[in-house]
Structure formats: structure tokens, C-alpha cells
TITI-470411 format. One record per atom (N, C-alpha, C): residue number from 1; chain; atom name; x, y, z. Coordinates in nm, 3 decimals, decimal comma. Example, Ala and Ser with C-alpha at 12.3 -4.5 7.8 and 13.67 -1.06 7.14 Angstrom:
<recs>
- 1 / A / N / 1,319 / -0,569 / 0,780
- 1 / A / CA / 1,230 / -0,450 / 0,780
- 1 / A / C / 1,320 / -0,330 / 0,780
- 2 / A / N / 1,285 / -0,225 / 0,708
- 2 / A / CA / 1,367 / -0,106 / 0,714
- 2 / A / C / 1,290 / 0,003 / 0,787
</recs>
This chain:
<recs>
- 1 / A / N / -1,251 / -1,166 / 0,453
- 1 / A / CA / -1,140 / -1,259 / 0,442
- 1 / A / C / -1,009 / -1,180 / 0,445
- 2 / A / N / -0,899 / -1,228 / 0,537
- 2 / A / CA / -0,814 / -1,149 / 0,549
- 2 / A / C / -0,678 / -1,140 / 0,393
- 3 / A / N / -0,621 / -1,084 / 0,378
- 3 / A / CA / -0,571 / -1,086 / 0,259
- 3 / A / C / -0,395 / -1,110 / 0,283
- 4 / A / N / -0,319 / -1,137 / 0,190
- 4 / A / CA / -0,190 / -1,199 / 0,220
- 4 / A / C / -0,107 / -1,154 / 0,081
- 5 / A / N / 0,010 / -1,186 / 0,108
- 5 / A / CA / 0,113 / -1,146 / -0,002
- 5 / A / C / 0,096 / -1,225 / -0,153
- 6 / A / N / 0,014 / -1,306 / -0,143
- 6 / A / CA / -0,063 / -1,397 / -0,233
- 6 / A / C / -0,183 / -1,394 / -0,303
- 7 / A / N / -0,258 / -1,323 / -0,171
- 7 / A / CA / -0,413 / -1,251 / -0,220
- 7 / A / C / -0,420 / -1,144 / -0,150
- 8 / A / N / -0,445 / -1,066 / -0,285
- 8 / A / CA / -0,483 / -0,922 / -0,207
- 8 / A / C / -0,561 / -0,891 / -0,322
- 9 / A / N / -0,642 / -0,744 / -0,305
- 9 / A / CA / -0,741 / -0,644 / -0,364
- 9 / A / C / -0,649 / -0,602 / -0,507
- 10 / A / N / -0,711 / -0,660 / -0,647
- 10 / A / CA / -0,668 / -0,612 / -0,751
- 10 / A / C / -0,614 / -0,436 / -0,741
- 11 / A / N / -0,696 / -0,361 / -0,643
- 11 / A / CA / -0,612 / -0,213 / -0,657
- 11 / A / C / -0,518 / -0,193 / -0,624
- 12 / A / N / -0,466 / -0,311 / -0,552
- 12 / A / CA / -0,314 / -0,304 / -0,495
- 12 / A / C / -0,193 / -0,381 / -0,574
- 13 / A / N / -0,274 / -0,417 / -0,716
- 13 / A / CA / -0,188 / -0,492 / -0,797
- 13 / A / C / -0,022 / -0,387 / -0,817
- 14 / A / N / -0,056 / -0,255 / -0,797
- 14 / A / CA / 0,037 / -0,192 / -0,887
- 14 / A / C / 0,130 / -0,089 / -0,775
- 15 / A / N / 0,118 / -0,159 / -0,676
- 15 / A / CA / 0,199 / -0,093 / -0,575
- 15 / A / C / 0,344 / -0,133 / -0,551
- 16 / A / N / 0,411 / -0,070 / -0,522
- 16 / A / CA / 0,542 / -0,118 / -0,455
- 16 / A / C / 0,542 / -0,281 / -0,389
- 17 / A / N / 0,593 / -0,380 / -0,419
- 17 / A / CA / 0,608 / -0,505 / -0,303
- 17 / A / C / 0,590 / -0,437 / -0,129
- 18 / A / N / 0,676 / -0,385 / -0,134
- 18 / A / CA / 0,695 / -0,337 / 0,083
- 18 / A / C / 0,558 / -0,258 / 0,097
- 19 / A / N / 0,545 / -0,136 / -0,014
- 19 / A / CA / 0,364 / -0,029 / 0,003
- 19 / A / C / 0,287 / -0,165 / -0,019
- 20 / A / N / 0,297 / -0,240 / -0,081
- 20 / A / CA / 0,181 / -0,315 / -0,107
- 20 / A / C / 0,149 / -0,434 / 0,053
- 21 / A / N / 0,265 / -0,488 / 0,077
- 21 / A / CA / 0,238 / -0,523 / 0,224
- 21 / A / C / 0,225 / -0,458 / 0,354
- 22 / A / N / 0,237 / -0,317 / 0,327
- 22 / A / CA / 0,198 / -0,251 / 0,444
- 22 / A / C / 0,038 / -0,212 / 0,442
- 23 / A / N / -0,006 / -0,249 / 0,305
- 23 / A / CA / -0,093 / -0,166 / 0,262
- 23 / A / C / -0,233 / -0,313 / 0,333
- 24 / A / N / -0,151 / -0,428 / 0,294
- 24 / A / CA / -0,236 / -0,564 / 0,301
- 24 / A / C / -0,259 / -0,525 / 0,476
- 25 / A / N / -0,140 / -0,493 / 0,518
- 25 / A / CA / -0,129 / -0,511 / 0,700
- 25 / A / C / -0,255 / -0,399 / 0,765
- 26 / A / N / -0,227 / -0,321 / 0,754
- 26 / A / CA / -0,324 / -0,207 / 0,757
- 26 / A / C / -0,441 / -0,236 / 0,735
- 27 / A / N / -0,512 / -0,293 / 0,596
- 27 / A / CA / -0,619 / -0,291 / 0,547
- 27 / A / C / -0,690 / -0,456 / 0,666
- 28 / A / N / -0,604 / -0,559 / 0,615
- 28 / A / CA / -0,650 / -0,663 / 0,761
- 28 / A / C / -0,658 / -0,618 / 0,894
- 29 / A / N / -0,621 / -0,491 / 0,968
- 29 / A / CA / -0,627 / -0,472 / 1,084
- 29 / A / C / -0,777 / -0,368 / 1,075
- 30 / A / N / -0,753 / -0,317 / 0,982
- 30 / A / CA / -0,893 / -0,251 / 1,004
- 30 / A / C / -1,023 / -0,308 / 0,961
- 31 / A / N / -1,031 / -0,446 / 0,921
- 31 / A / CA / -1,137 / -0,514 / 0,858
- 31 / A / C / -1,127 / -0,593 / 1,026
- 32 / A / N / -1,003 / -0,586 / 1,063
- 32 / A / CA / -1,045 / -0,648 / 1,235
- 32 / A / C / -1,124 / -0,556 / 1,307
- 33 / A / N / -1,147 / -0,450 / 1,300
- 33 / A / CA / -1,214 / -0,307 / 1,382
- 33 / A / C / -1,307 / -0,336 / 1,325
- 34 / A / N / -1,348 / -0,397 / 1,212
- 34 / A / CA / -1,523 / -0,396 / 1,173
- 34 / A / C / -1,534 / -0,324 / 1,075
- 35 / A / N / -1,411 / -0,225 / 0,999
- 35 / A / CA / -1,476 / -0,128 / 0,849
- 35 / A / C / -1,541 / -0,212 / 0,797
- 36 / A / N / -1,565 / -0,172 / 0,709
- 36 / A / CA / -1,607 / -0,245 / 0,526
- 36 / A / C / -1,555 / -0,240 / 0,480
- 37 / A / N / -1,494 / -0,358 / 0,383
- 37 / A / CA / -1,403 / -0,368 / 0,299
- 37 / A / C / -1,336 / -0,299 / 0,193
- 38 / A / N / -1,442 / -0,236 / 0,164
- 38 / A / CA / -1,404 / -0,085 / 0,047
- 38 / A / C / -1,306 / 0,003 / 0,154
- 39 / A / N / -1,376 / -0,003 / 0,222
- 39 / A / CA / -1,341 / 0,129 / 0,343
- 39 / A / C / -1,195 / 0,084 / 0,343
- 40 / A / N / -1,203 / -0,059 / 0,412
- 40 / A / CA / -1,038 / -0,059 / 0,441
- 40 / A / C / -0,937 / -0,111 / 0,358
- 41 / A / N / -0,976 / -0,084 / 0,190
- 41 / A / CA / -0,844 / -0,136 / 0,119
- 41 / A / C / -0,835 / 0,054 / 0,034
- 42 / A / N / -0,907 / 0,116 / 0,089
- 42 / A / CA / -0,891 / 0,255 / 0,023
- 42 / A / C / -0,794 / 0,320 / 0,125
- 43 / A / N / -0,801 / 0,318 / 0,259
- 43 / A / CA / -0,770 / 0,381 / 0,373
- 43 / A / C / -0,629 / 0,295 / 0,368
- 44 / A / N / -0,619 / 0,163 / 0,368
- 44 / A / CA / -0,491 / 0,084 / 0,375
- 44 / A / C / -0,371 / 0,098 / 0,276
- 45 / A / N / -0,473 / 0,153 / 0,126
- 45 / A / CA / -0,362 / 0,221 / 0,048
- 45 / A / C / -0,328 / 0,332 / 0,088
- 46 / A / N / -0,359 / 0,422 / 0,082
- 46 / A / CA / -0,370 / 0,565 / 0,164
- 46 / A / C / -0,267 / 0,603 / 0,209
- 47 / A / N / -0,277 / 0,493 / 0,366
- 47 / A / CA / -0,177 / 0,491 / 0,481
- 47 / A / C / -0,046 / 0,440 / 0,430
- 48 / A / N / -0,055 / 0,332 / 0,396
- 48 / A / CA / 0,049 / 0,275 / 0,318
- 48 / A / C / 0,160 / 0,376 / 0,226
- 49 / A / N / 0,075 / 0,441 / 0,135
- 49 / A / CA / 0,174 / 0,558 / 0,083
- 49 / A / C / 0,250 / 0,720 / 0,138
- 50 / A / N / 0,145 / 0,733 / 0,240
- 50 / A / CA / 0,199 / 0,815 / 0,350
- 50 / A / C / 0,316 / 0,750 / 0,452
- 51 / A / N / 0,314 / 0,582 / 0,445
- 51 / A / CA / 0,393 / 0,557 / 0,531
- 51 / A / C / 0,490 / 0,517 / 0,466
- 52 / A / N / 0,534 / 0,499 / 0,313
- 52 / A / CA / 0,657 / 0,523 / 0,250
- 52 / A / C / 0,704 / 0,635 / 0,203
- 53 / A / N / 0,621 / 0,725 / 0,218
- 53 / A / CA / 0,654 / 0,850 / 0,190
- 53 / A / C / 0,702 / 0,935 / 0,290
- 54 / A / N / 0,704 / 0,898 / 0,465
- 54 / A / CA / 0,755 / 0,939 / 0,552
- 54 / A / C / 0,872 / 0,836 / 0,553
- 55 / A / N / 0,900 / 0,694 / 0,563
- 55 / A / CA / 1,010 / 0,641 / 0,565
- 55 / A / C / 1,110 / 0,637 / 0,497
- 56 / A / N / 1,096 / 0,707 / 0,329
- 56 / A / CA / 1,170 / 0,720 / 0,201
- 56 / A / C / 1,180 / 0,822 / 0,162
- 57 / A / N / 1,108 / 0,945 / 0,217
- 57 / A / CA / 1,060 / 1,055 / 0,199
- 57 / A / C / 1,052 / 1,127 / 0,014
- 58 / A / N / 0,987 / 1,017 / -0,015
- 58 / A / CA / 0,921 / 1,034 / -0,136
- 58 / A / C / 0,862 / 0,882 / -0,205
- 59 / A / N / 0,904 / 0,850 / -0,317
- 59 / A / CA / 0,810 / 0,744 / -0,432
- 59 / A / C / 0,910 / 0,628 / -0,375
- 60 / A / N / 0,893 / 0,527 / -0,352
- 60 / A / CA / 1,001 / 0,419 / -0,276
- 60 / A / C / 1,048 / 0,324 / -0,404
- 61 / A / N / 0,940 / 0,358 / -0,515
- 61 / A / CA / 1,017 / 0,262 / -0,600
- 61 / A / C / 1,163 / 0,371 / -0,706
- 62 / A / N / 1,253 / 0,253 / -0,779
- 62 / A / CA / 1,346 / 0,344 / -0,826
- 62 / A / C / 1,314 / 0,418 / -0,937
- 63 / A / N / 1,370 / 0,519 / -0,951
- 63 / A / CA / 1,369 / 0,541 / -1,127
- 63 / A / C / 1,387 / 0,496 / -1,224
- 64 / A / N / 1,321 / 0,550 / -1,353
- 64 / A / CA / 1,365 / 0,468 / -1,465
- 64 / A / C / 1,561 / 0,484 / -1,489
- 65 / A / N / 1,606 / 0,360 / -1,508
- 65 / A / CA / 1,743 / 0,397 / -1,575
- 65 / A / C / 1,752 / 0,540 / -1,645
- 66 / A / N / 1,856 / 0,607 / -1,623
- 66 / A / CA / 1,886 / 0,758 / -1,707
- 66 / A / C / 1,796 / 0,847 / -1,674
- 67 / A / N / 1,694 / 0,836 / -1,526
- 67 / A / CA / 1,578 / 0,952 / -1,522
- 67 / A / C / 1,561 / 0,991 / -1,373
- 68 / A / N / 1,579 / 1,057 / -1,362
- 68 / A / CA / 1,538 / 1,139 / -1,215
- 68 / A / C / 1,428 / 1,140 / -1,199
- 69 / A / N / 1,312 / 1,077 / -1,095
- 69 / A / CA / 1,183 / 1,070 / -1,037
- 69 / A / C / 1,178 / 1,198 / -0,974
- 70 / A / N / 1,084 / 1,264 / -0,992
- 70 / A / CA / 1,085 / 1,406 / -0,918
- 70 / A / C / 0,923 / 1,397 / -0,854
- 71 / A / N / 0,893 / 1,514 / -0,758
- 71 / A / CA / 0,724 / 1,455 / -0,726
- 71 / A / C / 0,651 / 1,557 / -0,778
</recs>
């Protein structure tokens, strides 16, 4: 079943909003190729954080007030 900004995989409860829909986009395109579902909500997070981490070039969410996020 494909998953949406509404329903998605409890492991993606704690992602960024934007990582978390890239993560849904990804993981539905590869459940279209035929993975298995494990397969493609592990790989969809994955990608997902590599692909805010090249577009933001680091953690996309902000810091705490008064704290510098470092990696």
C-alpha cells in the first residue's frame, strides 16, 4: 500500500516534515520496482537523509534556541 503525508511507516514518525516526504516518495517508488517493504522504508529513509544532507549540507531541522547543532 502506497504511503502518503497522512500514512506513513511509524519509523518515519520522527523525521523532518520535507526528509519525511522525500523519504515517503522514495520508499513508494521502490515498492513500485517490487522491493519489500522493509527493504524500501529502510533504503527510503537512508536516501532521504543523504538527500537533505546534500541539499542543506547537514541536519535540515533547526537548532535548539541558544545552541549550535554541530554533526
Amino acid at each position: 500500500m502506497p504511503w502518503s503525508e497522512a500514512y506513513y511507516p511509524v519509523s518515519m514518525k520522527n523525521l523532518p516534515p520535507v526528509v519525511r516526504a522525500k523519504a515517503i516518495e522514495i520508499a513508494n517508488a521502490l515498492l513500485e520496482a517490487g522491493r519489500p517493504e522493509g527493504q524500501a522504508i529502510r533504503i527510503g529513509i537512508a536516501r532521504a537523509k543523504q538527500w537533505a544532507a546534500r541539499r542543506w549540507g547537514g541536519d535540515p531541522r533547526p537548532a535548539p534556541a541558544g545552541r549550535a547543532r554541530f554533526s
